[in-house]
C-alpha positions as CSV (number, residue, x, y, z in Angstrom):
1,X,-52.2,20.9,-44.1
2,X,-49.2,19.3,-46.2
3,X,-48.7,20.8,-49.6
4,X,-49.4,18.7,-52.2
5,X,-46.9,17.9,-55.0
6,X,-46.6,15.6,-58.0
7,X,-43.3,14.3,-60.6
8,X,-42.0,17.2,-62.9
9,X,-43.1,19.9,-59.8
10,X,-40.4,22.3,-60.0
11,X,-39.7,24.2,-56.2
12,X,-37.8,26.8,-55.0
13,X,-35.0,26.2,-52.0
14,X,-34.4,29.6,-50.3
15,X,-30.9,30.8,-49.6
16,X,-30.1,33.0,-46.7
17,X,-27.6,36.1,-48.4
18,X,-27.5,34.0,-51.5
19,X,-29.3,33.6,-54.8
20,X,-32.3,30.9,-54.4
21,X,-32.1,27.4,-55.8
22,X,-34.6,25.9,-58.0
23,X,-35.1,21.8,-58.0
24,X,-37.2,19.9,-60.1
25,X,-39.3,16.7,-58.7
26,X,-37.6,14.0,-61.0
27,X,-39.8,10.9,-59.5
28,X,-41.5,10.3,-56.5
29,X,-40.3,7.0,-55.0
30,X,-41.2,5.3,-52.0
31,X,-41.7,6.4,-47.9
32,X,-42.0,10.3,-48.3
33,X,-38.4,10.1,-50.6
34,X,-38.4,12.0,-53.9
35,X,-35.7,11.9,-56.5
36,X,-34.5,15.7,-57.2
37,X,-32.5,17.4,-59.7
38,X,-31.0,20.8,-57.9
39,X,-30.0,24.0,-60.0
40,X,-28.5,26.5,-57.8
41,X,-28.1,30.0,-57.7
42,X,-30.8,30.7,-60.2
43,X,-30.7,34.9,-61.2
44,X,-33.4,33.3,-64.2
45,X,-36.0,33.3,-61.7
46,X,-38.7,35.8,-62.5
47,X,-42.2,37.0,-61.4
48,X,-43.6,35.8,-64.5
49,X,-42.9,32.1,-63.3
50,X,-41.6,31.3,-66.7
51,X,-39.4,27.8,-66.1
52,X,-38.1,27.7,-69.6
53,X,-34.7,28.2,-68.9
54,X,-34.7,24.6,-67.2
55,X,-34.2,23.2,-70.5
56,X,-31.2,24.7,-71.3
57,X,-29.7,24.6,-67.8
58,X,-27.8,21.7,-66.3
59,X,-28.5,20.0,-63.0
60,X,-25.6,21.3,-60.1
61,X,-27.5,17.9,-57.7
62,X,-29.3,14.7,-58.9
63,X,-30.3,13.4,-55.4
64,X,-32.5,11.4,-53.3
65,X,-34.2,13.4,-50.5
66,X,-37.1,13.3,-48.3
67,X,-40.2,15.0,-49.0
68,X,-40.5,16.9,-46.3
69,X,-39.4,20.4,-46.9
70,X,-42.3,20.8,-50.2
71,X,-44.3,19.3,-47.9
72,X,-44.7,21.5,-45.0
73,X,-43.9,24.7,-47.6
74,X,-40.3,25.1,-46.9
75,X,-39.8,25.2,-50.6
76,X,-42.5,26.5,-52.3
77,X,-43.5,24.8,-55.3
78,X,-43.5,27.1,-58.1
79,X,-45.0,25.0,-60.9
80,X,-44.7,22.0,-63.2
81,X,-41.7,21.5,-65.5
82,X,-41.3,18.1,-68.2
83,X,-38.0,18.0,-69.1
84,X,-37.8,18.3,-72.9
85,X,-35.1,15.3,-72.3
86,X,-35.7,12.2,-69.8
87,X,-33.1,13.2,-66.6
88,X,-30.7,10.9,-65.8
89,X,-31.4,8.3,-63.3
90,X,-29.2,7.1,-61.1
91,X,-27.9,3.2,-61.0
92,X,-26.6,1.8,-57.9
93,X,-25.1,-1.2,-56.4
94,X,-26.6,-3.7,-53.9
95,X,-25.6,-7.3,-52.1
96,X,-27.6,-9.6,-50.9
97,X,-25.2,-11.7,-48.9
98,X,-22.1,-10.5,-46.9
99,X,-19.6,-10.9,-49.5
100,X,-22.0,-11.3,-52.4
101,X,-21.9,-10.8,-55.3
102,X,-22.9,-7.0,-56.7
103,X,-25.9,-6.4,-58.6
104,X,-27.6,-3.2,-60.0
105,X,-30.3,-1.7,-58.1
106,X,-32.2,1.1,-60.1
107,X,-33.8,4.2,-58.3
108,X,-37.4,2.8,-58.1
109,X,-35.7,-0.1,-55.7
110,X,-35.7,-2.7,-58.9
111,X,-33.2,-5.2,-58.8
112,X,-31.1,-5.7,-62.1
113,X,-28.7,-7.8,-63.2
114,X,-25.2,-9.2,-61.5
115,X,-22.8,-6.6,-62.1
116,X,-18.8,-7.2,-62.9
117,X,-16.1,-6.3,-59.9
118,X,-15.1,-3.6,-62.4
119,X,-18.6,-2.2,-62.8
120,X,-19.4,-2.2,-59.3
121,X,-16.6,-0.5,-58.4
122,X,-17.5,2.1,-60.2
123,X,-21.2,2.6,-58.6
124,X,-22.2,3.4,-54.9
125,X,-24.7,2.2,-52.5
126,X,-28.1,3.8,-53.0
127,X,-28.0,6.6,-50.3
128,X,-30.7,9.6,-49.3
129,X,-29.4,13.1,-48.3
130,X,-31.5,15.3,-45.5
131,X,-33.2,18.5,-46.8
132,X,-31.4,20.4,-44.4
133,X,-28.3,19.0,-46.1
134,X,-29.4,20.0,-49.6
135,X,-29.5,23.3,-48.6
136,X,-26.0,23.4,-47.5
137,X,-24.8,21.9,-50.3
138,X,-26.2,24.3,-52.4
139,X,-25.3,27.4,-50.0
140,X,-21.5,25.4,-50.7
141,X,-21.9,26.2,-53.8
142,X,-22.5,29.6,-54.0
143,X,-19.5,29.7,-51.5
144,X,-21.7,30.7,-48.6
145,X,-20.2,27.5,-47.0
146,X,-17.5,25.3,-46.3
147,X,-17.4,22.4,-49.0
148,X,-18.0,19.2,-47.7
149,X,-16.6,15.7,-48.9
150,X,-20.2,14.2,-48.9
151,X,-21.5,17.1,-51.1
152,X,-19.0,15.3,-54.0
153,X,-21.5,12.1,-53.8
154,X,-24.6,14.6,-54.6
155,X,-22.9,16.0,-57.8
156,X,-24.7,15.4,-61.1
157,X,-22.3,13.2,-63.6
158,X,-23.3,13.1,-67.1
159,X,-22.0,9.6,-66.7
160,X,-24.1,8.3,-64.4
């Protein structure tokens, strides 16, 4: 029986000879894909299941993934979490037309307005990482694991 799950559900992401990760169900989106902030390496985590040191921590991964792992139980959901502060979310850029013009294209698959040459160069393509690539990335960064190029694109920027 899938595990159920809702926004603001905070999980835990196991790591093999490393400390485990904690992420934090920022939104729910569409087709099984869930948009997830990712602390890693989290010593913080206690028995007591207290999550308050969330809002003092800052995100290591603000990404797009598929459901799947909460799901089936691969990370365990631990509890609910609301962010003191609203998390960042994530602005893209889309085309219409081969050679189009760029506009924005918010996380929720909203359309925005036309975007500048300058501003679209400066956004990507919305993109969705696997779960099994999270967990590298995260593994990465407790230098279990070779860094990967693509795990620069998962990277939380405060300017976003």
């Amino acid at each position: 029986m899938p595990v159920k799950f809702r926004d603001n559900d905070v999980f835990l992401i196991p790591v093999v000879d490393g400390v485990p990760a904690v992420g934090h169900v920022v939104l729910k989106i569409r087709g099984g894909n869930i948009l997830v902030t990712l602390y890693s390496g989290r010593s913080e985590l206690g028995e007591n299941g207290d999550l308050s040191w969330l809002s003092s921590s800052r995100p290591d991964f603000i990404v797009e993934t598929m459901d799947l792992f909460i799901k089936n139980g691969t990370w365990p959901v631990l509890g609910s979490w609301r962010s003191p502060v609203e998390s960042p979310m994530p602005v893209y850029k889309t085309q219409f037309e081969y050679d189009g013009p760029f506009f924005e294209q918010h996380v929720d698959g909203s359309i925005g307005r036309r975007l500048t040459d300058d501003e679209a160069s400066r956004l990507r393509r919305p993109k969705s990482y696997s779960p099994a690539l999270l967990e590298k990335a995260v593994r990465a960064l407790q230098g279990l694991e070779p860094w990967l190029p693509v795990f620069d694109e998962m990277r939380f920027d405060d300017a976003a």
